[in-house]
C-alpha positions in Angstrom: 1.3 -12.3 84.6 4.0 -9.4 84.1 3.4 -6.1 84.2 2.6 -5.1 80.4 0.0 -8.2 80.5 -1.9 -6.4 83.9 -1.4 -3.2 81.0 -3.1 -5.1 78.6 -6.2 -6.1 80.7 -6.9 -2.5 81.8 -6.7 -1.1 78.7 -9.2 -3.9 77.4 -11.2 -2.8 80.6 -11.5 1.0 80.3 -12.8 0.8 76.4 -15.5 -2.1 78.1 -16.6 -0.3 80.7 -16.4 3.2 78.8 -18.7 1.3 75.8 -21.4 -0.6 78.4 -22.0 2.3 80.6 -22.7 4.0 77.7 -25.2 1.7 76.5 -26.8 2.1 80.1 -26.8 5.9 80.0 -28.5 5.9 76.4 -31.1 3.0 77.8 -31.9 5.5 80.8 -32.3 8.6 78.6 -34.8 6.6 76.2 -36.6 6.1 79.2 -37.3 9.6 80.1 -38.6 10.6 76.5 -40.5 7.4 76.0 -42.7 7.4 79.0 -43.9 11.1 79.5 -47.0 9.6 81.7 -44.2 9.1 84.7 -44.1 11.4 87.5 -41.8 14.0 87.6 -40.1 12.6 90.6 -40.1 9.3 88.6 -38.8 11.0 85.8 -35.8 13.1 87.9 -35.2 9.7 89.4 -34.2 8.1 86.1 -32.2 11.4 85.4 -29.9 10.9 88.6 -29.3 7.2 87.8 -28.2 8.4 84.3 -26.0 10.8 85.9 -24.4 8.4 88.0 -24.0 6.2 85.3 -22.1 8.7 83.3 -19.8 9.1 85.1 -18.2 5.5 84.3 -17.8 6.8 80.6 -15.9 9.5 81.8 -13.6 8.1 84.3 -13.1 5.5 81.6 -11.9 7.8 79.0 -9.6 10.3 81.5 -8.1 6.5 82.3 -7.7 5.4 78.6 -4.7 7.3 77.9 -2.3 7.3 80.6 -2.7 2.9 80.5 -2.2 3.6 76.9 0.8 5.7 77.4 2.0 3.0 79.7 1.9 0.2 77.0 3.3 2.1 74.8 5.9 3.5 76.8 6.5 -0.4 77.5 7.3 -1.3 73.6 9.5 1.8 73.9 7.4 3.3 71.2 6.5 6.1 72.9 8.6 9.5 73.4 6.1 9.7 76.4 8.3 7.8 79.4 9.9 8.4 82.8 8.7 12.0 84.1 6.1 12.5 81.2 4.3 9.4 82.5 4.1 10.5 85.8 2.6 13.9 84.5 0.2 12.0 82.1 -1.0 10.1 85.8 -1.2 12.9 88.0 -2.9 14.9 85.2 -6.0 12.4 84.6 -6.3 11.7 88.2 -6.7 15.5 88.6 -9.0 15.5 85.3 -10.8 12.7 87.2 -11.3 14.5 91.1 -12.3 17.7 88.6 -15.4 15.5 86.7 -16.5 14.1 89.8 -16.7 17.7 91.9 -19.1 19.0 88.4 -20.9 16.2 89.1 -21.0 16.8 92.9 -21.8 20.9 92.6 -24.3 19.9 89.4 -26.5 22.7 88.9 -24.7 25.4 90.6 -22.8 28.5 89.1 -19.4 26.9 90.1 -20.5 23.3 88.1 -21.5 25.6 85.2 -18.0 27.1 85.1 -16.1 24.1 85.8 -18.1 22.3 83.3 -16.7 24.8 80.6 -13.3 24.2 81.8 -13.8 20.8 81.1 -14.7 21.4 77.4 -11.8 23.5 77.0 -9.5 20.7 78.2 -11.2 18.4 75.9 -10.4 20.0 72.8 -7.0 20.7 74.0 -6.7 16.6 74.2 -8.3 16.4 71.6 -6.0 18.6 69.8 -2.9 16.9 71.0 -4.7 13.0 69.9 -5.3 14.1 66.6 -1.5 15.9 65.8 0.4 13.1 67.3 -1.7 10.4 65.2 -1.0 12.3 62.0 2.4 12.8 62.7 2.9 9.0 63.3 1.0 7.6 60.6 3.0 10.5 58.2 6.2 9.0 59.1 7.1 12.6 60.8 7.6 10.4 64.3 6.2 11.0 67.5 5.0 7.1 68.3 7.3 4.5 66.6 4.6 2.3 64.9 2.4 3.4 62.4 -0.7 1.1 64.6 -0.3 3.5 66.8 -0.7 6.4 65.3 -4.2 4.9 63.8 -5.2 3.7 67.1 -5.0 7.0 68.6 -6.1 8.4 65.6 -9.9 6.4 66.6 -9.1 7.0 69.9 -9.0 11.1 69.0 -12.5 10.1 67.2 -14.4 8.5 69.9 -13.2 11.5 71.7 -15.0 13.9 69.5 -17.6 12.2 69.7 -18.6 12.3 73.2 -18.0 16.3 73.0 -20.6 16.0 69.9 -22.9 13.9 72.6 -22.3 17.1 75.2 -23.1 19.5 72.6 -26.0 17.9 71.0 -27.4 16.7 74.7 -27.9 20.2 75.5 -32.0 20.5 74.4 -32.4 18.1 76.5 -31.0 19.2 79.4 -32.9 22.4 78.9 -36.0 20.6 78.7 -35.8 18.8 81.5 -35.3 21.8 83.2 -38.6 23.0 82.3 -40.0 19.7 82.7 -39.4 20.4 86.3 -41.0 24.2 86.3 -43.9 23.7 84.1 -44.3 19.8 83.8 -45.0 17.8 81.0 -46.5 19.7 77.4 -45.7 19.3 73.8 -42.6 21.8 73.6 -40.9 20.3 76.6 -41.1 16.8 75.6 -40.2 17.7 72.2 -36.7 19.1 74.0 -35.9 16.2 75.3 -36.3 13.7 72.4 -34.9 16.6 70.5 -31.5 16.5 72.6 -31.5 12.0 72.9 -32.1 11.7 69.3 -29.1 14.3 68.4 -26.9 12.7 70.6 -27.6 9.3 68.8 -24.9 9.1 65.9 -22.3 10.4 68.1 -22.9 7.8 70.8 -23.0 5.1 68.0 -19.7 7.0 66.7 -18.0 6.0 70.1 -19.1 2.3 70.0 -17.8 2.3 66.2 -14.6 4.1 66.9 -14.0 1.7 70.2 -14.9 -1.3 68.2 -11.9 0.2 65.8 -9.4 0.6 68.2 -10.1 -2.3 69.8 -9.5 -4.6 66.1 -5.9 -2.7 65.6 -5.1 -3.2 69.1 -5.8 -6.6 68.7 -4.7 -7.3 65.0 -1.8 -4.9 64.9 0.7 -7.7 63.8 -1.0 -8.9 60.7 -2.5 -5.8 59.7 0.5 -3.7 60.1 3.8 -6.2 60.2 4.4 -4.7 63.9 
């Protein structure tokens, strides 16, 4: 097995693990709205197996580009080589040690701060995903095949769509804060189902977009002639 095929498996493995943990992580979460007769402890011990669970999603996506930007630099269809790859590396490795210390410092003023960070970085990526797509699937360059460009272009989506999960996630964070205070009453359980069932369409966004990515990636020569 060369080095491009060893490429090739990690890339399929990132989007598997990014797509299954996910389905964990939203299995976990029904499970803390669904059974309000649990304990609290019961209840805070489901919500620090979800957290730990998250965090495959996350390492999973910082690690989907950079293999990615390895393949691509591979085909030589990528502007993205030599020192640029080793930035793109070092980058998500530091994007990666900066997820894990939110999750480590979770629920102190630093997290909080960090956490922001985090979503500022996100749209950045985000921002830079969605311009090099269009630019490629334009014709205006950037990546040499036009599968590329779309790939990346669903890549950008499922992207969005876990900041759309963090956004819409948020009752329910602030419900099971209160869950914790006050325990379990009306208002607070209706927080959380509020949050999980907003989050819903943008978790199945990401297994729709991955699914997407995953068919080009795989179907690139007949759809595309490349």
């Amino acid at each position: 097995m060369d080095w491009q095929s060893v490429l090739k498996l990690l890339h399929v493995v990132t989007f598997v693990y990014w797509v299954g943990a996910d389905l964990g992580v939203f299995y976990s979460a029904r499970l803390i709205i669904n059974n309000p007769q649990y304990s609290v402890a019961t209840r805070q011990v489901l919500l620090h197996n979800l957290g730990i669970i998250d965090m495959i999603p996350r390492y999973m996506l910082l690690l989907t580009f950079p293999v990615g930007a390895q393949l691509a630099a591979g085909l030589d269809a990528s502007p993205l080589t030599g020192g640029w790859l080793w930035l793109i590396w070092i980058a998500s490795i530091a994007w990666i040690v900066f997820v894990t210390i939110i999750h480590q410092r979770e629920g102190q003023p630093i997290a909080k701060t960090m956490a922001r960070i985090d979503l500022m970085l996100r749209y950045a990526f985000l921002a830079f995903l969605v311009v090099t797509a269009i630019m490629t699937i334009a014709g205006g360059g950037f990546y040499k095949y036009e599968w590329i460009g779309w790939k990346v272009l669903g890549f950008a989506a499922a992207v969005s769509c876990g900041i759309g999960i963090r956004l819409s996630f948020t009752p329910f964070i602030v419900g099971f804060g209160r869950l914790v205070k006050e325990g379990s009453n009306p208002e607070v359980e209706g927080l959380l189902r509020k949050g999980l069932n907003g989050a819903v369409p943008w978790v199945l966004g990401i297994w729709v977009f991955a699914a997407i990515v995953a068919f080009i990636g795989l179907s690139h020569e007949r759809l595309f002639g490349t």
